[in-house]
N, C-alpha and C positions, 0 to 999 in steps of 0.2 A: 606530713601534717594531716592531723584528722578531720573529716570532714565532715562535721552534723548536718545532718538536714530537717527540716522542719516536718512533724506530723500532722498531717491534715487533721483538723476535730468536723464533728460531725454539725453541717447548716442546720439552721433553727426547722427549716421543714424537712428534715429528718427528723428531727426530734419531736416536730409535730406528727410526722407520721409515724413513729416507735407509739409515740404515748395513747395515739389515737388507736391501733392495734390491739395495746394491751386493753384502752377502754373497751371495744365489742367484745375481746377474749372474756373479758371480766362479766359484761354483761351475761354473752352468750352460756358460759358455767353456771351464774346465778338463773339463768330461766332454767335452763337446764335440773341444779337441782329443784329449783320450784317447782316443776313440774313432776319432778321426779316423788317428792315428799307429796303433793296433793294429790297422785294418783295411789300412794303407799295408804290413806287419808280414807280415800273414794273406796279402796280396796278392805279396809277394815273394817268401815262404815259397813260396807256391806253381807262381809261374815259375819257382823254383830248383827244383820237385821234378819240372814238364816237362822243363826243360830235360836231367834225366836221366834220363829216359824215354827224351827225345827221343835221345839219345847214345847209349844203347843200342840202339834201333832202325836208329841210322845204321852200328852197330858191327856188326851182323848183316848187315844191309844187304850191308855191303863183305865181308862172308863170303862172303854168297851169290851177289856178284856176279864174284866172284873163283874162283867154282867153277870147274873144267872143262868146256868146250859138249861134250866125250865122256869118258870113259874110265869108273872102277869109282870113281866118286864119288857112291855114291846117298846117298840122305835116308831116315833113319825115325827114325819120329814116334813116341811110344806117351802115351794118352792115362789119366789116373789121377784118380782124385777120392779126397779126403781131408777126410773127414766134412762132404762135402756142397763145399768147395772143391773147384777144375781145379788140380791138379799136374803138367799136361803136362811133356813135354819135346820136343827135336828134337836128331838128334845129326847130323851129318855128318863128313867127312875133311876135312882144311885141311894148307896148309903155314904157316910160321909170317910174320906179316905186322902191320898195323896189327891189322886187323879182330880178330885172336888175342892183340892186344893183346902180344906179343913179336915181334921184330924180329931177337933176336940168337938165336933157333935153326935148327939144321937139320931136318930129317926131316921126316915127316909125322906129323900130331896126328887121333885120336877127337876129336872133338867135338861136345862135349854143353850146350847150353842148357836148364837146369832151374831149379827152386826148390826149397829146401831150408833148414831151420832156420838161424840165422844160430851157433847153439851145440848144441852135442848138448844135446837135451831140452830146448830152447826152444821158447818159442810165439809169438816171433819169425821171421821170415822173410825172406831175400834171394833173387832174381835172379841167377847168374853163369856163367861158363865151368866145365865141368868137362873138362880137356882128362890125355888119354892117348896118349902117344907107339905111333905104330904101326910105325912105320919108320924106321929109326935111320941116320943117314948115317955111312960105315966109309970109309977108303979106298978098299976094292974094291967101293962104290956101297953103293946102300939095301938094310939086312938089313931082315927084320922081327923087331922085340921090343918089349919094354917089356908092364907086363900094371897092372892094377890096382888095386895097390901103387906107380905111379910117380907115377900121375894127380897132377895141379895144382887148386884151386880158383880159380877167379880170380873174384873177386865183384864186381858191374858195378850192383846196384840192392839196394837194402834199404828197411826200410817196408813191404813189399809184405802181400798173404793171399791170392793166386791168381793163376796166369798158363792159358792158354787160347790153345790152337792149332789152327787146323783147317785144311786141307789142300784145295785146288781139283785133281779130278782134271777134266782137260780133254775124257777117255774117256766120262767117266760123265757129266759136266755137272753135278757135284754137289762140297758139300762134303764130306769128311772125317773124322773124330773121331782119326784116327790113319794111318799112312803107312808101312807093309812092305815096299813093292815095291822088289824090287832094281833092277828092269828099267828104272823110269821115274822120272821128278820130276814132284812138283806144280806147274802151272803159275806157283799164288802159293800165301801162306800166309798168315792171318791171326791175327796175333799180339795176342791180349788181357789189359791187365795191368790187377790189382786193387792200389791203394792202401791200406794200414792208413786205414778208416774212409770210405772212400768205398764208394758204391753202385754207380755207373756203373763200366763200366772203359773205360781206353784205349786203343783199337783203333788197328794198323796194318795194311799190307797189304805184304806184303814180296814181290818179285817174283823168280824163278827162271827165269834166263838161258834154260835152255832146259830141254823136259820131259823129252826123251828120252836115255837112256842106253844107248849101244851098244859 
């Protein structure tokens, strides 16, 4: 005679504690990728905010490598702190090209690399071109005019709280804090930018075709 025997099923606090396992499992994956995706998020954030650094840097770059090896093209620098921030600037002469980021003008441009509120009486801050027509092309060739009432903003980086220039003279074997001389160029420059909320800043080293001007 065959004998069945009964299968135990599983008590309700088993089944409280299965269901209650898979809920932390469930959770613990979902932080997981959460955290996984906003750190993917933080990480692109970030190469996208090199990456316009980086384009600024290549943007000067082509400025300065587009200088003149002679003429009345000099560089100055003047160096300014703003309660405890570097609000340098660097201005030099351009004609108009990629680097000045217009293509379709003539004459010759001021040009001024600064930082400067992104609004009047902001405590915001951007990066950009401040450019001023110095030489106007006429028919009968380049007048000079235009004054500082004409000037352009052209804004090239924002986010920022400090940018920091200093100036290699090749005379002195020393760095800089600021650049007057009409006479000559710095051999290079080193250009330091602060990011809203970072500590470190980004340093590049930007090179000057040649030092001297005759």
């Amino acid at each position: 005679m065959a004998v069945f025997r009964a299968r135990g099923g599983f008590t309700l606090l088993e089944v409280m504690l299965a269901v209650a396992i898979i809920g932390f499992t469930t959770v613990g994956i979902f932080r997981f990728v959460q955290s996984t995706v906003r750190a993917v998020a933080v990480s692109v954030e970030d190469t996208e905010e090199q990456l316009r650094v980086d384009r600024l840097v290549a943007l000067v770059q082509e400025e300065f490598y587009s200088l003149p090896a002679r003429g009345q093209t000099n560089i100055q620098g003047e160096s300014i702190k703003l309660n405890g921030a570097d609000f340098d600037s660097i201005e030099w002469r351009s004609r108009g090209g990629p680097g000045l980021m217009t293509t379709a003008v003539s004459g010759e441009y001021r040009v001024k690399l600064r930082i400067q509120p992104v609004e009047k009486n902001s405590n915001k801050y951007e990066i950009g071109y401040w450019r001023r027509p110095a030489l106007l092309e006429t028919e009968s060739g380049l007048v000079a005019g235009g004054s500082d009432k004409d000037a352009t903003w052209v804004p090239l980086l924002q986010r920022v709280s400090a940018m920091r220039i200093r100036y290699w003279d090749s005379r002195l074997g020393q760095l800089l804090d600021s650049w007057r001389d009409p006479t000559a160029r710095p051999a290079f420059v080193i250009l330091s930018i602060t990011r809203e909320g970072d500590d470190v800043p980004y340093e590049a080293v930007l090179r000057i075709p040649v030092s001297a001007v005759q």
